[in-house]
C-alpha positions as CSV (number, residue, x, y, z in Angstrom):
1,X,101.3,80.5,102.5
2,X,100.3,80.8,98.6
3,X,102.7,79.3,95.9
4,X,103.4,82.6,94.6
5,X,104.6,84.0,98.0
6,X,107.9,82.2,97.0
7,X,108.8,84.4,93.8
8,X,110.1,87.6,93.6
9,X,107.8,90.2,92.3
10,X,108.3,91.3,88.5
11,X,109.5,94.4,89.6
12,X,112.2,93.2,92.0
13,X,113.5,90.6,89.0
14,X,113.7,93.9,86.5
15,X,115.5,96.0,89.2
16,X,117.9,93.3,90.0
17,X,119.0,92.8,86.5
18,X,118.7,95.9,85.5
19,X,120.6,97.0,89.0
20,X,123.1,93.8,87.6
21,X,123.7,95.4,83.9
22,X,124.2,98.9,85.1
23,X,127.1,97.7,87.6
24,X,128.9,95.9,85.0
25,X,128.7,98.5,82.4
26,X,130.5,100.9,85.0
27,X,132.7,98.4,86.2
28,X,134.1,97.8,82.3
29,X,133.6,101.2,81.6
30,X,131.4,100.4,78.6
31,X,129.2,104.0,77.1
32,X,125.5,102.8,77.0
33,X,124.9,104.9,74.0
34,X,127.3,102.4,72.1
35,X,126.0,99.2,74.3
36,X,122.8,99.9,73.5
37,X,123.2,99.9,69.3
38,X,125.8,96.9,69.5
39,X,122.7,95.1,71.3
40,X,120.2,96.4,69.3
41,X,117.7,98.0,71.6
42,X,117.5,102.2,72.1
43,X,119.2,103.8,74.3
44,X,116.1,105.4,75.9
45,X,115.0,101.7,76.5
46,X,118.6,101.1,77.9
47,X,118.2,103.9,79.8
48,X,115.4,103.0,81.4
49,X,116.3,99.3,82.3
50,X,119.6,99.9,84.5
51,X,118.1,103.3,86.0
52,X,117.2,102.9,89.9
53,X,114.0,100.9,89.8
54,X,114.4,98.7,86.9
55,X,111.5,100.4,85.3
56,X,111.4,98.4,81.6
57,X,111.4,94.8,81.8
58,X,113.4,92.6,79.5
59,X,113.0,89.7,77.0
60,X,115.3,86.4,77.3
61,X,116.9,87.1,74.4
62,X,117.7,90.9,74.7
63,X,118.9,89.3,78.1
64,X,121.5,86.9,75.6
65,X,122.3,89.9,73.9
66,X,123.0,91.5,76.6
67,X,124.9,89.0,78.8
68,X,127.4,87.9,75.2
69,X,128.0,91.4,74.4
70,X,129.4,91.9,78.6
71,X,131.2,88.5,77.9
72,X,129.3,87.5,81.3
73,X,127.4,84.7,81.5
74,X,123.5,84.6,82.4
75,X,123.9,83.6,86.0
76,X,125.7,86.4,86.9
77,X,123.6,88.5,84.8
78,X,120.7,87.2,86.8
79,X,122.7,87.4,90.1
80,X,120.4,87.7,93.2
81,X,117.3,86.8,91.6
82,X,116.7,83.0,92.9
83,X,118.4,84.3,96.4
84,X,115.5,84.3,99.0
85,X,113.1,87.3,99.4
């Protein structure tokens, strides 16, 4: 087995956050028009991170942004990324 057989591909880390950021938004019923100015990034970028597929990836600290403007912190943000394949 290779060492990089143990970590996620960047494509399942974007869709799991992104998968992680769109569930919370619904859950506190928060618009992503209005998210997406109060953290600073476009909503055509927002909308393209929580659709199905993850499809933008994200820096660490649009990932802050993100996490202090839900009032979550970044483990649950990042929930079911370190979980095995």
């Amino acid at each position: 087995m290779q060492i990089v057989d143990k970590f996620k591909s960047k494509d399942d880390v974007q869709y799991i956050v992104g998968n992680n950021v769109r569930k919370i938004c619904k859950d506190k019923k928060i618009n992503l028009m209005e998210f997406s100015e109060e953290i600073g990034i476009s909503y055509e970028y927002l909308r393209h991170i929580v659709s199905v597929g993850g499809q933008k990836s994200l820096s660490f600290y649009s990932m802050y942004k993100i996490a202090k403007v839900l009032d979550i912190s970044m483990d649950e943000l990042c929930k079911g990324i370190l979980e095995d394949k």
